[in-house]
C-alpha positions in Angstrom: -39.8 -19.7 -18.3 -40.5 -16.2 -18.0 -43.8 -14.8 -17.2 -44.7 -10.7 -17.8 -47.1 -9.4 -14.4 -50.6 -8.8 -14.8 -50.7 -4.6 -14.1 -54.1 -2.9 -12.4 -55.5 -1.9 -15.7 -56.2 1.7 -15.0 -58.2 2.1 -18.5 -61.2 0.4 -17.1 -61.5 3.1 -14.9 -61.5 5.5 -17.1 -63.7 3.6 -19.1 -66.8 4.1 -16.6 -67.3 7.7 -17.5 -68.6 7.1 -20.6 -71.3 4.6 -18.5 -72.1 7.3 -16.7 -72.3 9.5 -20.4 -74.5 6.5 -21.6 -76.6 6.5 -18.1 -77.1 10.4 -18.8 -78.2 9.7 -22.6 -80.7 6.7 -21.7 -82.5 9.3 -18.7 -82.3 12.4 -21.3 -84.2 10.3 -24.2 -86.4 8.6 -22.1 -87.8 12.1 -20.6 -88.1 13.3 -24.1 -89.6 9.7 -25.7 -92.0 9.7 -23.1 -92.9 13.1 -23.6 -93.1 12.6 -27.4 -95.7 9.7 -26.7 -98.0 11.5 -24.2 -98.5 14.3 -27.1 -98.9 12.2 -30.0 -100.6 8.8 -28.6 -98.2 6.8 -31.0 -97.5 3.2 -30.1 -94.7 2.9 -31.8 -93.4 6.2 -29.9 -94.4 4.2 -26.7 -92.2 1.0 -27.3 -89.3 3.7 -28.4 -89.7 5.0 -24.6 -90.2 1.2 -23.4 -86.6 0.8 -25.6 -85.1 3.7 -23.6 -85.8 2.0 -19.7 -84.2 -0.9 -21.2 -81.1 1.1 -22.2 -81.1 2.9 -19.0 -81.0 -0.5 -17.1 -77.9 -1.6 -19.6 -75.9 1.4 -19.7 -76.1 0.9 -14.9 -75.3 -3.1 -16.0 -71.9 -1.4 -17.8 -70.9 0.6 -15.0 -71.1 -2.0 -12.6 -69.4 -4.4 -14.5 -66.6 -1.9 -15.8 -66.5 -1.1 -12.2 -65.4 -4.9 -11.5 -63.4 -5.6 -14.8 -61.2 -2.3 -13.0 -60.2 -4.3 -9.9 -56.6 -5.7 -10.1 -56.0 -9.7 -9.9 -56.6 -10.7 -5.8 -56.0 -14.2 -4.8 -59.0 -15.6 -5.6 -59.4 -14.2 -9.0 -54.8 -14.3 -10.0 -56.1 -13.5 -13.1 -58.0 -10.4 -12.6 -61.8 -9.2 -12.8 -61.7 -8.7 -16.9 -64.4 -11.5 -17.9 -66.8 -9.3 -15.4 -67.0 -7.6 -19.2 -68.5 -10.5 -20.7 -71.8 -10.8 -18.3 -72.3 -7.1 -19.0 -72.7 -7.6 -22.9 -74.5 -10.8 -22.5 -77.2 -9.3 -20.6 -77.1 -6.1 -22.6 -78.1 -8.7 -25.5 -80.8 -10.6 -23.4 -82.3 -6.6 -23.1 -82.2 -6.1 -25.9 -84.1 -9.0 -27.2 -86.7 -8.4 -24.2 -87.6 -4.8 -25.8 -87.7 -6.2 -28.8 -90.3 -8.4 -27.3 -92.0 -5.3 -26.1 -92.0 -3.7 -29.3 -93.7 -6.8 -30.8 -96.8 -7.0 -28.0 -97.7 -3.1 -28.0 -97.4 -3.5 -31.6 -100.0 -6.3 -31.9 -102.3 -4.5 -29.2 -102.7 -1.0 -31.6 -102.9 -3.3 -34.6 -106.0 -4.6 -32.8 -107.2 -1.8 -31.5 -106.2 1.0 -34.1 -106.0 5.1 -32.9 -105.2 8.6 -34.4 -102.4 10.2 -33.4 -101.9 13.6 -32.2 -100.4 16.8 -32.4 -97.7 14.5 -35.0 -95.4 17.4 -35.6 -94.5 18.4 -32.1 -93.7 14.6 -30.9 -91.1 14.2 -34.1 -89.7 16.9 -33.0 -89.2 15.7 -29.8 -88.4 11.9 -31.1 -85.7 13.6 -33.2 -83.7 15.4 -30.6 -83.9 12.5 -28.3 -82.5 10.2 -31.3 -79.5 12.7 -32.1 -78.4 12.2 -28.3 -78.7 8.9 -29.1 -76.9 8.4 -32.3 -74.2 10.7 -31.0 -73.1 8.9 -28.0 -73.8 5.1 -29.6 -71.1 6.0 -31.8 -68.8 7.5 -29.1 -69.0 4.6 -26.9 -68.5 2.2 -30.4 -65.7 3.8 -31.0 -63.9 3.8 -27.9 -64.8 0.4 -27.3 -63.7 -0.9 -30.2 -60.4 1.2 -29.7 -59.8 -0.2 -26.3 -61.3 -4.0 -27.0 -64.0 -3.0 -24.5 -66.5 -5.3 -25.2 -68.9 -3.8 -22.4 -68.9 -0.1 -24.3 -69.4 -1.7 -27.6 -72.3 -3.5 -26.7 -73.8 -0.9 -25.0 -73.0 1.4 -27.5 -74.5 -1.1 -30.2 -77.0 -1.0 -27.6 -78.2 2.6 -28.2 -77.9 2.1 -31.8 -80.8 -0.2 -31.5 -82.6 2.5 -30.0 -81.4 4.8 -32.6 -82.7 2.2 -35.4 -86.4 2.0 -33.6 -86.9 5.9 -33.7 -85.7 6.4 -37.4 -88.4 3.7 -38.2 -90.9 5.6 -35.5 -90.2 9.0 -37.4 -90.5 7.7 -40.5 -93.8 5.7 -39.6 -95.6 8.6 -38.1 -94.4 10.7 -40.7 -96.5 8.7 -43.3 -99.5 8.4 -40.9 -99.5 11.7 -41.0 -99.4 12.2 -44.9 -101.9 9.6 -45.3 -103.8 9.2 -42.3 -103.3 5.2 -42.3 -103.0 4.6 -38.8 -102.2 0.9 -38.6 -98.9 1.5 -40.4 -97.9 2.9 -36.7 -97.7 -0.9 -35.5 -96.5 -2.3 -38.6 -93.3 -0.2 -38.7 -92.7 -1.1 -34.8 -92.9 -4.6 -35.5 -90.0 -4.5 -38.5 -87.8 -2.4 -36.3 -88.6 -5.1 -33.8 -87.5 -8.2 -35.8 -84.2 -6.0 -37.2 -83.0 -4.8 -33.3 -83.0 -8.7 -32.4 -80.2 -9.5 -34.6 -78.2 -7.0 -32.9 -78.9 -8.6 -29.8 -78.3 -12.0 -30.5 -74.6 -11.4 -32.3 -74.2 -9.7 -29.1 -74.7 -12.7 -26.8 -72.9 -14.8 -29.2 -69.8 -12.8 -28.9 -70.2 -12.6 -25.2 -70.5 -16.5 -24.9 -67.2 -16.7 -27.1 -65.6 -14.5 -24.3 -66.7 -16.9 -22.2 -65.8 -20.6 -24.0 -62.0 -18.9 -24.9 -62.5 -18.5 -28.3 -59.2 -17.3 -30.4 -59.6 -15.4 -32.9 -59.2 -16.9 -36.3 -55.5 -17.2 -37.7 -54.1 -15.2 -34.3 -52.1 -18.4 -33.2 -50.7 -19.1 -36.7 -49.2 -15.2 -37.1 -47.8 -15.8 -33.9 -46.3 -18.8 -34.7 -44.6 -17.6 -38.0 -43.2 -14.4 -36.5 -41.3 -16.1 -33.6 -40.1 -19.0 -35.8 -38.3 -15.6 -37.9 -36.4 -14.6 -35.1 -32.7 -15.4 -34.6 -32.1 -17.7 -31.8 -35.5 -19.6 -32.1 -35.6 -23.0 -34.0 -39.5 -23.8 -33.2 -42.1 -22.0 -31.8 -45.1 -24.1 -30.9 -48.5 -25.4 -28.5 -49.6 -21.0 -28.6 -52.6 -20.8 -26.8 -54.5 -17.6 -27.0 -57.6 -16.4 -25.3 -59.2 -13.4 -24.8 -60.6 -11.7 -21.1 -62.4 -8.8 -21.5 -60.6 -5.9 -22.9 -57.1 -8.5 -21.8 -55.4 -11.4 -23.9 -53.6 -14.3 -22.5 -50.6 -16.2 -24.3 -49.0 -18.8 -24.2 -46.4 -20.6 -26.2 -43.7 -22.6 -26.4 -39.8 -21.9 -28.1 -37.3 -24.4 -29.0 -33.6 -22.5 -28.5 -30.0 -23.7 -28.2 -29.6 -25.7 -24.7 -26.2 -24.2 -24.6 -27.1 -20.5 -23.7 -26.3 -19.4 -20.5 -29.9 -18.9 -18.3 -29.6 -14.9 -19.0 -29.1 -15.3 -22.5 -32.5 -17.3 -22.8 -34.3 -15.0 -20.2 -33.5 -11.9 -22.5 -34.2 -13.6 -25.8 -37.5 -14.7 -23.8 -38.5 -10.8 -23.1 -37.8 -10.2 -26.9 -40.2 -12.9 -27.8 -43.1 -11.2 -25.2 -42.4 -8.1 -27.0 -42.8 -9.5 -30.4 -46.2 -11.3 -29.5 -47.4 -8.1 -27.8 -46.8 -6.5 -31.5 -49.1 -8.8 -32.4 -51.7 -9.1 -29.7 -51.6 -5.8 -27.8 -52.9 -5.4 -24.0 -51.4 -9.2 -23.4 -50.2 -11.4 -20.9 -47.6 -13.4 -22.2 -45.8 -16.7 -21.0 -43.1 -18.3 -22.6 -41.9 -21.8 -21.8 -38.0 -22.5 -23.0 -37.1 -25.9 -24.2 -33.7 -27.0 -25.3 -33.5 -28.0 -28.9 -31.2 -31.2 -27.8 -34.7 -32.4 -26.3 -36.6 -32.0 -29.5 -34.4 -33.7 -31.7 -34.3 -37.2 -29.3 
């Protein structure tokens, strides 16, 4: 059996500086947001603000856990810190949902209780800045979550984007108030950017709580499984397990080889097979457990 070492993933650490560029976006906009809602009076520019407090507490939830996720396996987690990843984006979807539940109440209030908004042109202004910083750092952490499996970045990043979605339909709203003077469309519009951000939040938990339960991803196992059984020397590859930990994979399989080969021969063509599964699942830890093919065949 050979076994490759779990190394102290020094990406993860690296990772928490764009938290921290995430925790400076979510202060920036919610400065400007606020600022944009004391001028004009606009609910819906009110639960954007709400939106960025939530972000603000996400984006210090993604340092922290990136922060853990960095620590190298100890002997009471021999498998490392990587599923810290997983409560990070969970609760980054429960956030989510609560501003959305936000949105929805000041929404209702202003639909009861109508009012004009002010000085319009000077708060999109201000709306429109804060949702560049926004849009501009949501896809940066996207991106570089996605590029190193980082679920923690993606989420918060996907995070933002809700934000971003909330102040289009704020500018868009307040826009057309201010064209036609029809004040109640201010609620309205909150209350379909509402229902639309929850969706975002509840894939979010859904993909945590796969992190969680080990889910594999679909047809991973059967790719493995076809490219070992190609390789010289192998005569069944079978019993993979895969699942995933954090921005980490974990793999295990089983080969069927000649019970003849010397113990070095089967230890290299053991290191060949990690190589070729790490081809295929990159950022894995890979175990391999030898059987003779004289066993198989009795």
């Amino acid at each position: 059996m050979s076994h490759t070492q779990i190394p102290k993933d020094k990406s993860f650490t690296a990772l928490t500086s764009f938290a921290w560029l995430s925790i400076g976006a979510a202060v920036s906009t919610l400065i400007l947001k606020s600022g944009a809602y004391l001028l004009t009076g606009s609910v819906g520019l009110l639960s954007d603000a709400a939106e960025s407090i939530v972000n603000l507490a996400g984006a210090a939830i993604a340092l922290g856990m990136l922060t853990i996720a960095a620590r190298p396996p100890d002997r009471d987690h021999l498998y490392g810190h990587n599923k810290a990843e997983y409560f990070a984006s969970s609760l980054e979807g429960i956030l989510i949902l609560v501003a959305a539940g936000g949105i929805l109440w000041m929404a209702f209030d202003r639909w009861i209780h109508p009012q004009a908004l002010e000085s319009l042109m000077l708060g999109l202004v201000v709306t429109t800045a804060a949702s560049l910083i926004n849009f501009i750092v949501a896809r940066t952490l996207i991106s570089v979550g996605r590029k190193r499996n980082s679920i923690t970045l993606e989420a918060d990043g996907q995070h933002l984007m809700t934000d971003v979605w909330t102040s289009v339909g704020v500018i868009i709203s307040i826009t057309v108030v201010g064209i036609t003077g029809w004040n109640l469309l201010d609620p309205l519009v909150a209350v379909l950017v509402a229902v639309n951000i929850v969706w975002t939040g509840i894939r979010l938990i859904r993909r945590s709580v796969a992190g969680f339960m080990d889910t594999a991803p679909n047809g991973m196992t059967e790719q493995i499984i076809v490219k070992i059984q190609k390789m010289k020397g192998v005569y069944d590859c079978h019993a993979v397990r895969i699942r995933p930990s954090g921005a980490r994979w974990f793999v295990d399989l089983h080969v069927t080889m000649d019970g003849e080969r010397t113990l070095n021969e089967a230890h290299a063509m053991t290191e060949k097979i990690e190589k070729e599964v790490k081809k295929l699942v990159p950022q894995s830890d890979v175990t391999v457990h030898v059987e003779p093919k004289e066993m198989a065949e009795t």
